[in-house]
C-alpha positions in Angstrom: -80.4 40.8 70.0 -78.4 39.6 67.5 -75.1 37.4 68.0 -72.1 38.2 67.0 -70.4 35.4 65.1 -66.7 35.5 65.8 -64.4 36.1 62.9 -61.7 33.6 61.7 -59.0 34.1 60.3 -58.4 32.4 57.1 -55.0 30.2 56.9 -53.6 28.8 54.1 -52.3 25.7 54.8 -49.1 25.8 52.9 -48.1 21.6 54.0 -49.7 20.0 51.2 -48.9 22.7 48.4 -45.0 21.8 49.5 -45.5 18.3 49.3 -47.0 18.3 45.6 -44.2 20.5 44.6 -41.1 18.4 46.5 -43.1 14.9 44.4 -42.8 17.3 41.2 -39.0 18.0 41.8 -38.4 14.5 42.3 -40.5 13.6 39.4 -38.4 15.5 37.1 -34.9 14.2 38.5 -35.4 11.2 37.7 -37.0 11.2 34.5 -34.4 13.1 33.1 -31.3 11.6 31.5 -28.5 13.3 31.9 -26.1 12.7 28.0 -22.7 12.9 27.4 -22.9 13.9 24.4 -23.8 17.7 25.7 -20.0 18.2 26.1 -18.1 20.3 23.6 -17.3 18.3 20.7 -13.9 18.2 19.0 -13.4 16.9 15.4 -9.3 16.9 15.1 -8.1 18.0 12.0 -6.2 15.3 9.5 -4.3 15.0 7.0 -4.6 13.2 4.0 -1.9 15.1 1.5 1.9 14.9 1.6 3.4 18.5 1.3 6.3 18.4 -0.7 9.2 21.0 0.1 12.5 21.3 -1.2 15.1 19.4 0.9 17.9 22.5 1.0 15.0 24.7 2.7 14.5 22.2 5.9 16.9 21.2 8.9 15.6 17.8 10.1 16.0 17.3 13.5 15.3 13.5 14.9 15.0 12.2 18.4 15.0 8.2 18.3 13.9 5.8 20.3 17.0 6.4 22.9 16.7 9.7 22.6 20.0 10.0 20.9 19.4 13.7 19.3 20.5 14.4 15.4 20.5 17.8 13.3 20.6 16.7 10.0 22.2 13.2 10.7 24.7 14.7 13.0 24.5 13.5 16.6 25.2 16.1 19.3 28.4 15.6 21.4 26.9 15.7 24.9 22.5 15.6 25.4 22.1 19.8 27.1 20.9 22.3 25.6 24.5 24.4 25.1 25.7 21.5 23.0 22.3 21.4 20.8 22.2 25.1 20.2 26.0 25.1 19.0 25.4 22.5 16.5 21.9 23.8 15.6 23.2 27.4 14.5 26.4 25.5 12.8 23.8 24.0 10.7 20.9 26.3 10.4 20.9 29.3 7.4 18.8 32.1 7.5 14.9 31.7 7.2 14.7 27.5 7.0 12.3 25.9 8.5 12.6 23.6 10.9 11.1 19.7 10.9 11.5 17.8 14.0 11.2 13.6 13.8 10.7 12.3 16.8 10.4 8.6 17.4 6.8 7.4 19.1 9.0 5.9 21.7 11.2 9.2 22.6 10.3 10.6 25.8 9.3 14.4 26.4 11.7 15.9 28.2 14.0 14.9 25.2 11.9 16.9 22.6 11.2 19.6 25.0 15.0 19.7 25.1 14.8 20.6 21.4 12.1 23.0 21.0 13.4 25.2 23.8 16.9 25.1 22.0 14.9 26.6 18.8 12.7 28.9 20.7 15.7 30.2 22.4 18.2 30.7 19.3 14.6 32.6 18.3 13.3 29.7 15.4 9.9 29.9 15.1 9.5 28.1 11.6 9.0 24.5 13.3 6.5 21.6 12.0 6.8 18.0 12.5 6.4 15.0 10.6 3.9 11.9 11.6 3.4 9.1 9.3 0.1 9.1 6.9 -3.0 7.2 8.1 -4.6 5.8 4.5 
């Protein structure tokens, strides 16, 4: 009579297999260097060339350092934005674009003061002026 050898089950042991992969995840964190330089990159534009426009076509408005406002050298009478538009549409002709010079020193809500009086009176021909970097 023969025996019968008992069967058993193969196992896998799966311990070790996670081990070698946890050192292999680890392995690769710190070995890789994580760069700045993978964020988007901006190059803002310049400019290097004065644009020269005829002086009857443009309505200069300036904000100075005390936010004092002036549409073509004249100061407003009181700093809110009824006053501005009144003296901005006294001054303002059909299809002239609008420059606004606002000191470095002038604060926000001062030129935000001005653009919403042009965007309201419906003036969309707006650029500003900055001083050339050589």
């Amino acid at each position: 009579m023969k025996r019968r050898s008992s069967i058993q089950p193969v196992e896998l042991n799966l311990t070790p297999l996670i081990d070698v992969v946890f050192l292999l995840l680890i392995f690769f964190m710190v070995s890789t260097t994580f760069n700045k330089d993978m964020q988007i990159q901006i190059e803002l534009p310049t400019s290097s060339s004065d644009v020269p426009q005829e002086t009857q076509d443009i309505l200069e408005i300036a904000i100075d350092s005390g936010n004092n406002i002036l549409v073509n050298g004249t100061p407003i009478t009181e700093n809110n934005l009824a006053s501005l538009q009144a003296l901005i549409m006294q001054q303002w002709q059909q299809d002239q674009f609008v420059v606004i010079s606002a000191d470095a020193l002038s604060n926000h809500q001062t030129h935000m003061l001005v653009v919403d009086a042009l965007s309201r009176l419906g003036i969309s021909r707006i650029g500003y002026t900055t001083v050339l970097d050589e």
